[in-house]
C-alpha positions in Angstrom: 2.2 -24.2 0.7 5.4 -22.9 -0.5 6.0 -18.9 -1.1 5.8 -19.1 -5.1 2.0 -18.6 -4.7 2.2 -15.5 -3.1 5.2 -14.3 -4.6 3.1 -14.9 -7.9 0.3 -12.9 -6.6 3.1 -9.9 -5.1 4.8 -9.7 -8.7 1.2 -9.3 -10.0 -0.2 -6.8 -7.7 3.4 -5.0 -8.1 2.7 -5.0 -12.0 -0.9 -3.8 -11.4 0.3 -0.5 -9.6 4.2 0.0 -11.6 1.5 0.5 -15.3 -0.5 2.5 -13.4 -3.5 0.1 -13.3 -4.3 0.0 -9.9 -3.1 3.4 -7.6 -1.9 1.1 -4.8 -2.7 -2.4 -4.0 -2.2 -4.5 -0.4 -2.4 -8.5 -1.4 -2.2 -11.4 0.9 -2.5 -15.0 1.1 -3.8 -17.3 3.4 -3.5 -21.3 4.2 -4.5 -23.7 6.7 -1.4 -23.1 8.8 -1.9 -18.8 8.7 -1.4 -16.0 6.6 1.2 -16.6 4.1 2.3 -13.2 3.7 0.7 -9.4 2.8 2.4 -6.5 1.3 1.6 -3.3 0.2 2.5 -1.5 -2.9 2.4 2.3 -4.3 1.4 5.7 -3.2 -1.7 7.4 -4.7 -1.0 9.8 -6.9 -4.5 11.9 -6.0 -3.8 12.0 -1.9 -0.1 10.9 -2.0 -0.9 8.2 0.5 1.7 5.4 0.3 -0.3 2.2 1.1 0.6 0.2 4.0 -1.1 -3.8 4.7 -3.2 -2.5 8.0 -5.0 0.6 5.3 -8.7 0.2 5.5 -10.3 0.0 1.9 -13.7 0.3 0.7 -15.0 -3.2 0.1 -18.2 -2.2 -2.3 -19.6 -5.7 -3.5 -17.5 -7.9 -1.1 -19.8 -6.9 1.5 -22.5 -8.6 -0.2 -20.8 -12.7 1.2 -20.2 -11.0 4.1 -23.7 -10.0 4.6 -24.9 -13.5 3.5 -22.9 -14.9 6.3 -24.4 -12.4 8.7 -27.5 -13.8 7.4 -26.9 -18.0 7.8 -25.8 -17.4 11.5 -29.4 -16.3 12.2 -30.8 -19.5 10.1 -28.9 -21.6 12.1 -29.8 -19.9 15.1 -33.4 -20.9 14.0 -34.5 -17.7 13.9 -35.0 -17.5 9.6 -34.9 -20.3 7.1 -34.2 -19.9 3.5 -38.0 -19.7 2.1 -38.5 -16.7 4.9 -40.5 -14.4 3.0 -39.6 -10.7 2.7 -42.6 -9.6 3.7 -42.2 -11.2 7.3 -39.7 -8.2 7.7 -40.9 -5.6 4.9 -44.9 -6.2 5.0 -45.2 -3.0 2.6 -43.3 -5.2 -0.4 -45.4 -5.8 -2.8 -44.5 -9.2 -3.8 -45.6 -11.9 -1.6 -43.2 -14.4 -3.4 -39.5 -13.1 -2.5 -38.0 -15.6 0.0 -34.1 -14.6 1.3 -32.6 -17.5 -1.0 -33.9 -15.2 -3.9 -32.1 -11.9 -2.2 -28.6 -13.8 -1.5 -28.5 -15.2 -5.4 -29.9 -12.3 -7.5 -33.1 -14.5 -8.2 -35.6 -12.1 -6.5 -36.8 -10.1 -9.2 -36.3 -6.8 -7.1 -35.8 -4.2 -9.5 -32.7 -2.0 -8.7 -31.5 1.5 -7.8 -28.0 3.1 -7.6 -26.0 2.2 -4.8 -25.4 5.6 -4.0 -28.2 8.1 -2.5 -28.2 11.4 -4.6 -31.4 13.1 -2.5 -34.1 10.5 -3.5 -33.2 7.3 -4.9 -33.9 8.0 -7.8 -35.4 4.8 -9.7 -38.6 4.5 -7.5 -40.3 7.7 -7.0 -39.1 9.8 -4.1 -38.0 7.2 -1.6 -35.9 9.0 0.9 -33.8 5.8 2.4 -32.8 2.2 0.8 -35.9 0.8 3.0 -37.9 2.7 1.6 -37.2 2.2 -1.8 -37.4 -1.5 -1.5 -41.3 -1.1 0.0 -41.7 0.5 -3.5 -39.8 -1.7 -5.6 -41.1 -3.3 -8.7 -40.5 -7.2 -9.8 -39.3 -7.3 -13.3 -39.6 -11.4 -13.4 -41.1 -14.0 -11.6 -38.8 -14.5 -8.5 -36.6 -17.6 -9.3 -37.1 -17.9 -12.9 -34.0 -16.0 -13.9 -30.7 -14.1 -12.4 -30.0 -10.3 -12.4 -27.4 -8.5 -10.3 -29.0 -6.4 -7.6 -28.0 -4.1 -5.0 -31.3 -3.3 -3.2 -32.4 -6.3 -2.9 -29.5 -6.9 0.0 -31.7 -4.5 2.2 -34.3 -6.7 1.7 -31.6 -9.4 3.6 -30.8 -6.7 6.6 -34.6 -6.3 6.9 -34.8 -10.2 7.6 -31.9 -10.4 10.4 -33.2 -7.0 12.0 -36.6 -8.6 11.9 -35.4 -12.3 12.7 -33.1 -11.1 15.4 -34.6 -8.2 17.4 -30.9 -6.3 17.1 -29.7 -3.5 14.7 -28.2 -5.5 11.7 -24.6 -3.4 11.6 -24.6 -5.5 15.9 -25.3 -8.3 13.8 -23.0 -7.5 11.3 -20.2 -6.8 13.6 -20.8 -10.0 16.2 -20.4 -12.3 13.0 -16.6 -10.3 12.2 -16.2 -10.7 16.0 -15.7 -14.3 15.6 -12.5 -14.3 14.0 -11.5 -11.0 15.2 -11.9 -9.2 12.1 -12.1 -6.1 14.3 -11.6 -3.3 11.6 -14.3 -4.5 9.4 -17.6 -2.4 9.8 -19.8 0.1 8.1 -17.7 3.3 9.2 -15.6 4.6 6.0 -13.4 6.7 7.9 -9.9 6.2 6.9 -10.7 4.4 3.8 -8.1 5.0 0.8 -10.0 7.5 -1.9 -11.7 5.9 -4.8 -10.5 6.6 -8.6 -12.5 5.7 -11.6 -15.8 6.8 -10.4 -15.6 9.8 -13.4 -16.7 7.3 -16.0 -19.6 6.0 -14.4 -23.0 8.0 -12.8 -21.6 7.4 -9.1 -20.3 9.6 -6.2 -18.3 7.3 -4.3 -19.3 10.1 -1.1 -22.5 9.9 -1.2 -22.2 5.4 -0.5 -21.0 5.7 3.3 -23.8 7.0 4.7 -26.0 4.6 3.3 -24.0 1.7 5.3 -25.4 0.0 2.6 -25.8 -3.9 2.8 -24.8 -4.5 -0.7 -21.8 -2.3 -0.7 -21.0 -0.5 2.2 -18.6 -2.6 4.1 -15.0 -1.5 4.7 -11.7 -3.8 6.2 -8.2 -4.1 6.2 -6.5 -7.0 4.7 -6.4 -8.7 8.6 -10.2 -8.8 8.7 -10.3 -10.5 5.1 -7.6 -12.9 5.6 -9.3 -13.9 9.2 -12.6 -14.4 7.4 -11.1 -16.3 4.1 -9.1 -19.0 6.2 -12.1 -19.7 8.5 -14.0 -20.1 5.4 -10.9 -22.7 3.9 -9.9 -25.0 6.8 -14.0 -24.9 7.8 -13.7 -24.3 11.3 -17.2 -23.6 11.7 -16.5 -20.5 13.8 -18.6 -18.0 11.3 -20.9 -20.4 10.0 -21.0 -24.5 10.4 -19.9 -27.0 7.6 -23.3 -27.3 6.8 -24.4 -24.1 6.3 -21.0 -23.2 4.6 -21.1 -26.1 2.3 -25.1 -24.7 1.5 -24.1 -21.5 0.5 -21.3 -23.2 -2.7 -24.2 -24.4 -4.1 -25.1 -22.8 -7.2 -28.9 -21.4 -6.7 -28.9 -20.4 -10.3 -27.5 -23.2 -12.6 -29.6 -22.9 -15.8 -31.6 -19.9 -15.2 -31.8 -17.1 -18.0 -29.2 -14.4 -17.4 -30.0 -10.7 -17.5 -26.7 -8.6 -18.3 -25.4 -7.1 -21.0 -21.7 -8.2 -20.5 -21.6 -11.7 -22.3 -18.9 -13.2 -19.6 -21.4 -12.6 -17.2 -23.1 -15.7 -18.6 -20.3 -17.9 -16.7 -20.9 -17.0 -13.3 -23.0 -18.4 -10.9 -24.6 -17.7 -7.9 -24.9 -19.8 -4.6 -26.0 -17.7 -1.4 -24.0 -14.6 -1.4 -20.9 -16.2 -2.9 -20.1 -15.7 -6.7 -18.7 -19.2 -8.1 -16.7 -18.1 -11.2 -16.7 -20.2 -14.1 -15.7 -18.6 -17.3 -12.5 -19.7 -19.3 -10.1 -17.7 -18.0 -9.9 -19.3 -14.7 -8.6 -23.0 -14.3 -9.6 -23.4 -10.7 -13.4 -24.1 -10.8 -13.5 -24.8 -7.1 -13.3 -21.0 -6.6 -15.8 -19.0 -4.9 -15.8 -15.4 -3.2 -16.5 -12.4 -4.5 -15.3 -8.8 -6.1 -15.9 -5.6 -5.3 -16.5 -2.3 -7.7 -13.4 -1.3 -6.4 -11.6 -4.1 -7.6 -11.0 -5.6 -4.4 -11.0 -9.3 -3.8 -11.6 -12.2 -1.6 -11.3 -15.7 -3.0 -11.2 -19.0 -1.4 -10.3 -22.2 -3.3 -10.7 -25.5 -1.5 -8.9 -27.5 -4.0 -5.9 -25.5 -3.9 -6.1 -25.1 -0.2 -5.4 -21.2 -0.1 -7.1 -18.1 -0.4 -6.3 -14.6 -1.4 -7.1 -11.0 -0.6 -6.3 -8.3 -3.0 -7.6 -4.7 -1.6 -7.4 -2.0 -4.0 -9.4 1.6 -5.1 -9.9 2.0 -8.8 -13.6 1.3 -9.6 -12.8 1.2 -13.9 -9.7 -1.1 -13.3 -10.5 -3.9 -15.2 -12.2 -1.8 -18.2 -10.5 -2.8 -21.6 -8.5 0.6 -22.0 -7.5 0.0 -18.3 -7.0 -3.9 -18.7 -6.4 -5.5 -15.3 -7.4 -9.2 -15.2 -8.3 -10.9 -12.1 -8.2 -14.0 -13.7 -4.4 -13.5 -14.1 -4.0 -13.1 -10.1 -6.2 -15.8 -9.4 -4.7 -18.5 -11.8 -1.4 -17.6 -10.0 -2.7 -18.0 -6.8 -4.7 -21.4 -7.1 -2.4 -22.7 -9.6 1.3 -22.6 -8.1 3.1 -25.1 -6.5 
């Protein structure tokens, strides 16, 4: 790979933060040979903390593939197998038809709360933790007949390793980041950058970390992302086989009817725990990953043979008065030379 990807995705990044898009921003690429290069770029205007590539950042929904992957280790272990029930792990669910493929591709049916705790969580009566509120939780379709973006149905997942595995799922959690010494990735927000945007929406980015919520909860440098992303590209097999990894690219939710109001959303799909984009914007169809609320990034494309890591804190970033768009960075990424 030559540098123009990543000075493509640095130029970008740079642009992000210089408008006032994105308070700071670290990027970095990966190949089969090794990280291409990172940088950092800006200082945050709120907690005048200039951005360095080793900052930890808040991962929010980039914690969902990671989870996912915590997940497959324990099915190829033998210990779960896709169709596992949740009510192996969660006998007080009501629903004796929720399998984990349904929780890792937004199939289940699980209706959802907010990712943040406020006292109760709220949307199910007065469920004091995310456990909890799953026992409660209603089905608004049929699991499998259609997709809708969850959050609580990812406890649903932990509840399955815990169960599967006989360990706490954050030792799970960590042993699967342990084999490609992602050491800074965990569930322990301390030293994260501060999160902008959350004004706009009904969300107190505070109130998230002591959930060490499997949906959202994670938090890394760019090191722990970049280990992860190339073992995921060159297929090493050191997180997950070939197999398994291969399993999980496979869209789980080709044809199904889509519940969201944001019409784009109608070109993504879902395989386990990876996002495959597909909507116009982006060229590389090979793509798969995922985004967090933050606007952070992870994003491996096999035909292009690199991956990239954008970690960032502004949660209303790619809004249209705001107008970041990731399709930008990732055409310039997969695209270049």
């Amino acid at each position: 790979m030559t540098i123009t990807a990543f000075g493509a995705a640095a130029d970008w990044t740079r642009r992000q933060v210089d408008v006032g898009r994105l308070p700071v921003g670290v990027i970095g690429v990966v190949d089969a040979t090794g990280v291409v290069d990172v940088a950092a770029f800006g200082t945050d205007a709120v907690s005048g903390r200039t951005a360095h590539v080793d900052d930890r950042f808040s991962l929010y929904s980039i914690t969902k593939p990671l989870v996912a992957l915590t997940a497959m280790r324990a099915v190829e272990r033998g210990l779960l197998t896709t169709e596992t029930p949740l009510r192996d792990a969660v006998p007080a669910f009501s629903h004796p038809g929720v399998t984990l493929q349904h929780l890792l591709s937004h199939t289940s049916g699980i209706a959802d709360v907010r990712l943040e705790d406020d006292g109760p969580v709220r949307s199910h009566g007065r469920a004091t933790t995310l456990r909890e509120a799953l026992e409660r939780a209603p089905i608004e379709f049929v699991p499998g007949t259609a997709r809708r973006y969850a959050n609580l149905s990812w406890e649903g997942v932990a509840a399955l390793v815990e169960h599967a595995t006989g360990n706490a799922f954050a030792d799970e959690f960590a042993a699967m980041a342990a084999t490609v010494g992602a050491n800074h990735l965990s569930f322990d927000a301390e030293g994260a950058h501060h999160v902008h945007g959350f004004e706009r929406y009904d969300h107190d980015p505070t109130l998230l970390p002591p959930l060490r919520h499997p949906a959202a909860g994670a938090v890394a440098n760019a090191a722990d992302l970049l280990a992860i992303a190339r073992s995921l590209l060159i297929n090493d097999g050191a997180i997950v086989s070939p197999a398994t990894l291969a399993a999980m690219q496979q869209s789980r939710t080709a044809g199904l009817y889509v519940i969201d109001a944001e019409p784009l959303k109608r070109f993504e799909q879902f395989g386990l725990g990876f996002l495959l984009p597909r909507g116009p914007g982006l060229l590389d169809h090979s793509v798969y990953g995922h985004s967090g609320w933050t606007n952070t990034q992870l994003w491996v494309s096999p035909a292009a043979g690199r991956a990239v890591v954008l970690l960032t804190n502004r949660l209303d970033a790619n809004e249209p008065d705001v107008g970041m768009k990731v399709d930008e960075l990732l055409n310039a990424v997969f695209l270049a030379a």
